[in-house]
C-alpha positions as CSV (number, residue, x, y, z in Angstrom):
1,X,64.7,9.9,-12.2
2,X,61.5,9.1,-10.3
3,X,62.5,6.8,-7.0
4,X,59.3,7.1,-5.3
5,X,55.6,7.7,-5.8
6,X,53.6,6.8,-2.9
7,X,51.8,9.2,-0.6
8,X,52.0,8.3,2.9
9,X,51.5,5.0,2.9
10,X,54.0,3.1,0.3
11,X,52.6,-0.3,-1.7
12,X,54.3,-2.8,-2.9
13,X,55.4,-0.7,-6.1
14,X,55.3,2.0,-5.2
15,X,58.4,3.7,-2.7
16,X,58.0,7.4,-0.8
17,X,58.9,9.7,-2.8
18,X,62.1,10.7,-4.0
19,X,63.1,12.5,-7.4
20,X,66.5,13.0,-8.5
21,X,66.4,15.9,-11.5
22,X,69.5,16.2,-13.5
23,X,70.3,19.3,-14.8
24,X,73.8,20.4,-16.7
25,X,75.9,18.3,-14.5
26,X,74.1,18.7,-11.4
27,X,72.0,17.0,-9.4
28,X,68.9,18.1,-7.6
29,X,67.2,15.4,-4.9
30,X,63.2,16.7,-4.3
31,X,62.0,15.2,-1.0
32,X,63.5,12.2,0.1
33,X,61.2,10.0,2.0
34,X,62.1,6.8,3.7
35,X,63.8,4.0,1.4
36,X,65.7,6.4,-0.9
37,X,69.2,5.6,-0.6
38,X,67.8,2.0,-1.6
39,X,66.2,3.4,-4.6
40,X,68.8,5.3,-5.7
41,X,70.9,2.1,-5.2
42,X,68.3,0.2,-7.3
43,X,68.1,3.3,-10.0
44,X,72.2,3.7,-10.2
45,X,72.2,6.9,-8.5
46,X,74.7,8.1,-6.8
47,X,75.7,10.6,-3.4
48,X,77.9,11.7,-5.7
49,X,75.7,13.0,-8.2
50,X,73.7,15.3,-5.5
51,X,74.1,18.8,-5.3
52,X,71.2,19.8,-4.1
53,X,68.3,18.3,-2.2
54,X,65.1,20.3,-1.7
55,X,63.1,19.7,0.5
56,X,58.7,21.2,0.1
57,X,57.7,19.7,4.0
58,X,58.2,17.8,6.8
59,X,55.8,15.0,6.4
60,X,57.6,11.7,6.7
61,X,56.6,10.0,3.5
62,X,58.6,13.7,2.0
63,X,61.7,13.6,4.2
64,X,62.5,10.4,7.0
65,X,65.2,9.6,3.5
66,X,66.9,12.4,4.7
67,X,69.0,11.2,7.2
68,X,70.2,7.8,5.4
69,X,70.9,10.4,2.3
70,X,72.7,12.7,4.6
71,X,74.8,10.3,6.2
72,X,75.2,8.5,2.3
73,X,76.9,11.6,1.3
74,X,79.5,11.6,4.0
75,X,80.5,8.1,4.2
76,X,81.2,8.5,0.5
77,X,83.6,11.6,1.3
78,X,81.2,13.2,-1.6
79,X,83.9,16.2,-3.2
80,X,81.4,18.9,-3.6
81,X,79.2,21.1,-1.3
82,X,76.0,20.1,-1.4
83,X,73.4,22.5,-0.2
84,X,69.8,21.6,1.5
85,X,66.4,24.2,1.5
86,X,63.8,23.0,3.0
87,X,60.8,25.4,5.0
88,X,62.7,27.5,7.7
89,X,59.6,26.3,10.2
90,X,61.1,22.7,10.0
91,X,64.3,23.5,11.1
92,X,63.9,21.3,14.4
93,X,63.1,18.5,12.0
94,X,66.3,18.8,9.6
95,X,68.5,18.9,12.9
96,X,66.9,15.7,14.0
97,X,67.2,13.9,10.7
98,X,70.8,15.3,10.1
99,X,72.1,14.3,13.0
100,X,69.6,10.9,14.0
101,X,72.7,9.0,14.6
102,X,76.3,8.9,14.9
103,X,78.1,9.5,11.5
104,X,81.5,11.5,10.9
105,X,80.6,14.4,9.0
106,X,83.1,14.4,5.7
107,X,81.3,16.7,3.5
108,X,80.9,20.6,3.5
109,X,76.5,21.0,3.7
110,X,75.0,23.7,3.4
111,X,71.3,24.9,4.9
112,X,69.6,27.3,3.4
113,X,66.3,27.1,5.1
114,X,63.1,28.7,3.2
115,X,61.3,31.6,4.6
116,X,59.4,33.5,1.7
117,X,58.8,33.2,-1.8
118,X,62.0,34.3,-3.7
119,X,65.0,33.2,-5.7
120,X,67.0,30.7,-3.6
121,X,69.8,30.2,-5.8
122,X,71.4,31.8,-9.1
123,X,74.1,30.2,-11.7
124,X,75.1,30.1,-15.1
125,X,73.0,27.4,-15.8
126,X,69.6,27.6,-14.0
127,X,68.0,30.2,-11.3
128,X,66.3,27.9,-8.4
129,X,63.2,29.8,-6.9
130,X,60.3,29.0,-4.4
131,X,56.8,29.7,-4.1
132,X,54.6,29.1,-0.8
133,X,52.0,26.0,-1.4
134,X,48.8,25.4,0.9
135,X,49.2,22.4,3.6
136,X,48.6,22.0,7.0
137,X,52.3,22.4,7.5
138,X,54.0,24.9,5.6
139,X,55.1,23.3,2.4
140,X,56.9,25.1,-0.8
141,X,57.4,24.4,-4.4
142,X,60.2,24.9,-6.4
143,X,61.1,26.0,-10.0
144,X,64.1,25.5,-11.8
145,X,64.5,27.9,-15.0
146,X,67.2,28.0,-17.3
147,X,68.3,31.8,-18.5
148,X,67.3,32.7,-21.9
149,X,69.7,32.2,-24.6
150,X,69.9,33.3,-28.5
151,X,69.5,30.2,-31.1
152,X,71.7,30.9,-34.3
153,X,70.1,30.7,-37.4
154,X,71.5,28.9,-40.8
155,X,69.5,31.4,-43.5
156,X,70.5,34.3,-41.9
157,X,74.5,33.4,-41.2
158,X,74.3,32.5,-44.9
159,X,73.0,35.7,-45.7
160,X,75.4,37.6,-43.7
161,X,78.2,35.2,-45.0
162,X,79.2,34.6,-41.3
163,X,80.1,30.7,-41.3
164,X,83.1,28.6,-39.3
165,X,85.4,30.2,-36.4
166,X,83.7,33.4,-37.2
167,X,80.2,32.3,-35.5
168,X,81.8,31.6,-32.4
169,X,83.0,35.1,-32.3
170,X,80.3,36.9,-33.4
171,X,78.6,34.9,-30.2
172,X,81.1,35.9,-28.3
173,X,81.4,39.5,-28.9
174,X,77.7,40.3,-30.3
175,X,78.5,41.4,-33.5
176,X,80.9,40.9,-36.1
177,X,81.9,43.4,-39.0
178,X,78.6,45.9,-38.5
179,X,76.6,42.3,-38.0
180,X,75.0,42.0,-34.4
181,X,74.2,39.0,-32.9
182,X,70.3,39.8,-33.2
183,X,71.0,40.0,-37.3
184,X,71.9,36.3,-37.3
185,X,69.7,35.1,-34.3
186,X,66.7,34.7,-32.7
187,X,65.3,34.3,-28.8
188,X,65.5,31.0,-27.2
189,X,63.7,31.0,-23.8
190,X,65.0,28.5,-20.9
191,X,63.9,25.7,-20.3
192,X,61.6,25.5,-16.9
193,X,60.9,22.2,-14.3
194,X,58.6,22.6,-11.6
195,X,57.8,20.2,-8.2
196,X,55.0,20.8,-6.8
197,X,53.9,18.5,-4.0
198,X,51.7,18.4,-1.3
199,X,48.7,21.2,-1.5
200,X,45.9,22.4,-2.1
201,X,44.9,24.8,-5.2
202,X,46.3,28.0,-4.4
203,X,48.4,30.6,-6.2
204,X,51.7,28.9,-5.7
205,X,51.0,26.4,-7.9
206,X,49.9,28.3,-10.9
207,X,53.0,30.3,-10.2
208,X,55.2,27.4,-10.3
209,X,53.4,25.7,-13.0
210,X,53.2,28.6,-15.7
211,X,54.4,27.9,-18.9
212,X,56.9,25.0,-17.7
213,X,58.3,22.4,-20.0
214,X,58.2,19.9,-17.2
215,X,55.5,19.9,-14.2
216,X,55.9,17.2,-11.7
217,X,52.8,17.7,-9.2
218,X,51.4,15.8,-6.9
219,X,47.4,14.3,-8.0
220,X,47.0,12.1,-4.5
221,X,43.2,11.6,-5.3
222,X,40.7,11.1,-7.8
223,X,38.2,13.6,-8.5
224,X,35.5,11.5,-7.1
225,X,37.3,12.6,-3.8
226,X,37.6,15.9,-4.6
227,X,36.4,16.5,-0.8
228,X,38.7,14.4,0.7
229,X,41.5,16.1,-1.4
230,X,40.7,19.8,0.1
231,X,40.2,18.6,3.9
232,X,43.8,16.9,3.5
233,X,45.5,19.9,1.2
234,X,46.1,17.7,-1.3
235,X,45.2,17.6,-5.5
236,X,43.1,15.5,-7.6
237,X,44.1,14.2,-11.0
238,X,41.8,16.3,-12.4
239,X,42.7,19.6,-10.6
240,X,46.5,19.2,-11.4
241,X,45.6,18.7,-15.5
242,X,43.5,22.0,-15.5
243,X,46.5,23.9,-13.9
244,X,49.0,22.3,-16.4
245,X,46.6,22.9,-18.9
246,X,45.3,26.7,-17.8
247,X,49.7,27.2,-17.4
248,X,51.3,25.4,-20.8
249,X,52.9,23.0,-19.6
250,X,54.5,20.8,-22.2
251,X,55.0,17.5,-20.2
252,X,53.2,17.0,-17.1
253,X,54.1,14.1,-14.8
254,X,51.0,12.8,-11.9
255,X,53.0,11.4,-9.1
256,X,52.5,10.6,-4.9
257,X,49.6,8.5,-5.3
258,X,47.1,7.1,-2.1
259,X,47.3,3.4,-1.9
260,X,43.3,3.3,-2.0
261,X,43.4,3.5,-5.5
262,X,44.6,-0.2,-7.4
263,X,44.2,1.4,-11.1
264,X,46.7,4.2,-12.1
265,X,45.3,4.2,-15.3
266,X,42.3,6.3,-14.3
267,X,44.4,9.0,-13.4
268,X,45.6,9.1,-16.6
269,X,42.0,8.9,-17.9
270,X,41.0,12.1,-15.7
271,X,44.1,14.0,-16.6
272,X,42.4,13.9,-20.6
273,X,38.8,14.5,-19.1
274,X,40.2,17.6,-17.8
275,X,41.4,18.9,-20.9
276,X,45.3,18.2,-20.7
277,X,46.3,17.4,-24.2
278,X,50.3,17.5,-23.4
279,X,52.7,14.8,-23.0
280,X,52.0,13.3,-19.7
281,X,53.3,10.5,-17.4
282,X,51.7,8.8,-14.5
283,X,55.2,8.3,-12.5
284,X,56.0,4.7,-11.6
285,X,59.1,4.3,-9.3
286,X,62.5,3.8,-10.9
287,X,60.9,5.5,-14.3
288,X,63.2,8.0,-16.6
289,X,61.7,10.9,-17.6
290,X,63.3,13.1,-20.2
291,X,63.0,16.7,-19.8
292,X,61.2,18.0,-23.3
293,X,64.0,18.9,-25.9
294,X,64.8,22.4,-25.7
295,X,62.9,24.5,-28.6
């Protein structure tokens, strides 16, 4: 769910960003500028259905949301932990936003500040994992990827004469009778999301980007102001296609736009000049987007 796609000045249309991902019953909030609780509000999300917010940097338009979300979360006695990363060198900034005004604190939150690049978190369902980006204040990027898994296969249960109750076992206990699971199977990799905001080209980015089904990234400017981009640490629309395209991505989504530009459809229009021939979405606020089907 996109809430926001402004850079740091928002439009009329267009909110600070904000991006609630939802992943196997969870819920993963990516920089939460000013105005999200409304927008979740206006998108039906809600505190309940956070279990996570990340944070890449402490620029405003990425994270004045946070104390409204913070304080969301309590005042709706939210049953679940909910755990916060954000860069350990803003950790002034998170106590200042988590505690910017009186609120009773209901809810168990957890802060797991960001150092280095690494695996944050680990589950059954996804491994979360950061990579450093380049900004003038330290900003990361995050990755979500979903372990590999094994994909029956009709034919070969058929051939094997494996069929009802007896395919749940043999998935259970990896083989079945002298059948192993890798008889009656093949590999199914994870899916992969990645959020990558504010930066400049660097190796974070291609590191977050590789062969993900989803990319959100940030394309602030158009190439035309290529220069302007690098001075800032920011991306073009045309630099963020080549990386999805030089990386695989399957669906690549342009958001955190600069008001100077009235048009979105050109960013759309450079995305293709650059060679991106995936699925791809120029984010507008309060916009679903489906993860690709897994394979």
């Amino acid at each position: 769910m996109v809430l926001g796609t402004a850079s740091q000045v928002p439009t009329r249309h267009r909110n600070h960003n904000g991006y609630l991902l939802r992943w196997d019953g969870e819920g993963i909030l990516f920089d939460p500028g000013e105005g999200t609780q409304r927008q979740m509000l206006r998108a039906g999300v809600a505190a309940h259905d956070i279990n996570r917010i990340c944070v890449t940097h402490f620029h405003g338009d990425h994270s004045l949301g946070l104390a409204g979300v913070i304080q969301r979360i309590n005042l709706d006695r939210v049953p679940h932990p909910v755990t916060a990363h954000y860069p350990a060198s803003g950790q002034k900034f998170f106590d200042r936003l988590r505690y910017a005004t009186a609120y009773r604190e209901t809810v168990e939150l957890g802060e797991e500040p960001v150092a280095a690049d690494g695996t944050l978190a680990e589950g059954p369902s996804y491994v979360l994992e950061a990579r450093r980006l380049s900004h003038p204040v330290e900003s990361f990027g995050y990755r979500i990827t979903e372990p590999d898994g094994r994909r029956m296969v009709p034919e070969l249960l058929a051939r094997h004469g494996i069929k009802g109750p007896d395919v749940g076992r043999i998935q259970r206990e990896g083989q079945l009778g002298g059948v192993t699971l890798d008889d009656v199977s093949e590999h199914k990799p994870g899916q992969s999301f990645a959020f990558v905001m504010d930066t400049r080209l660097c190796p974070g980015v291609d590191a977050l980007a590789a062969g993900a089904d989803m990319l959100v990234i940030e394309s602030t400017f158009l190439d035309e102001d290529v220069a302007l981009a690098t001075d800032h640490g920011h991306l073009t629309a045309g630099q963020a296609a080549r990386v999805a395209r030089d990386a695989g991505v399957r669906h690549l989504v342009l958001t955190h736009f600069s008001q100077r530009y009235p048009d979105p459809r050109e960013f759309e229009r450079q995305a293709r000049a650059a060679g991106f021939e995936g699925e791809l979405t120029i984010a507008a606020d309060l916009v679903r987007v489906p993860l690709p089907k897994r394979g």
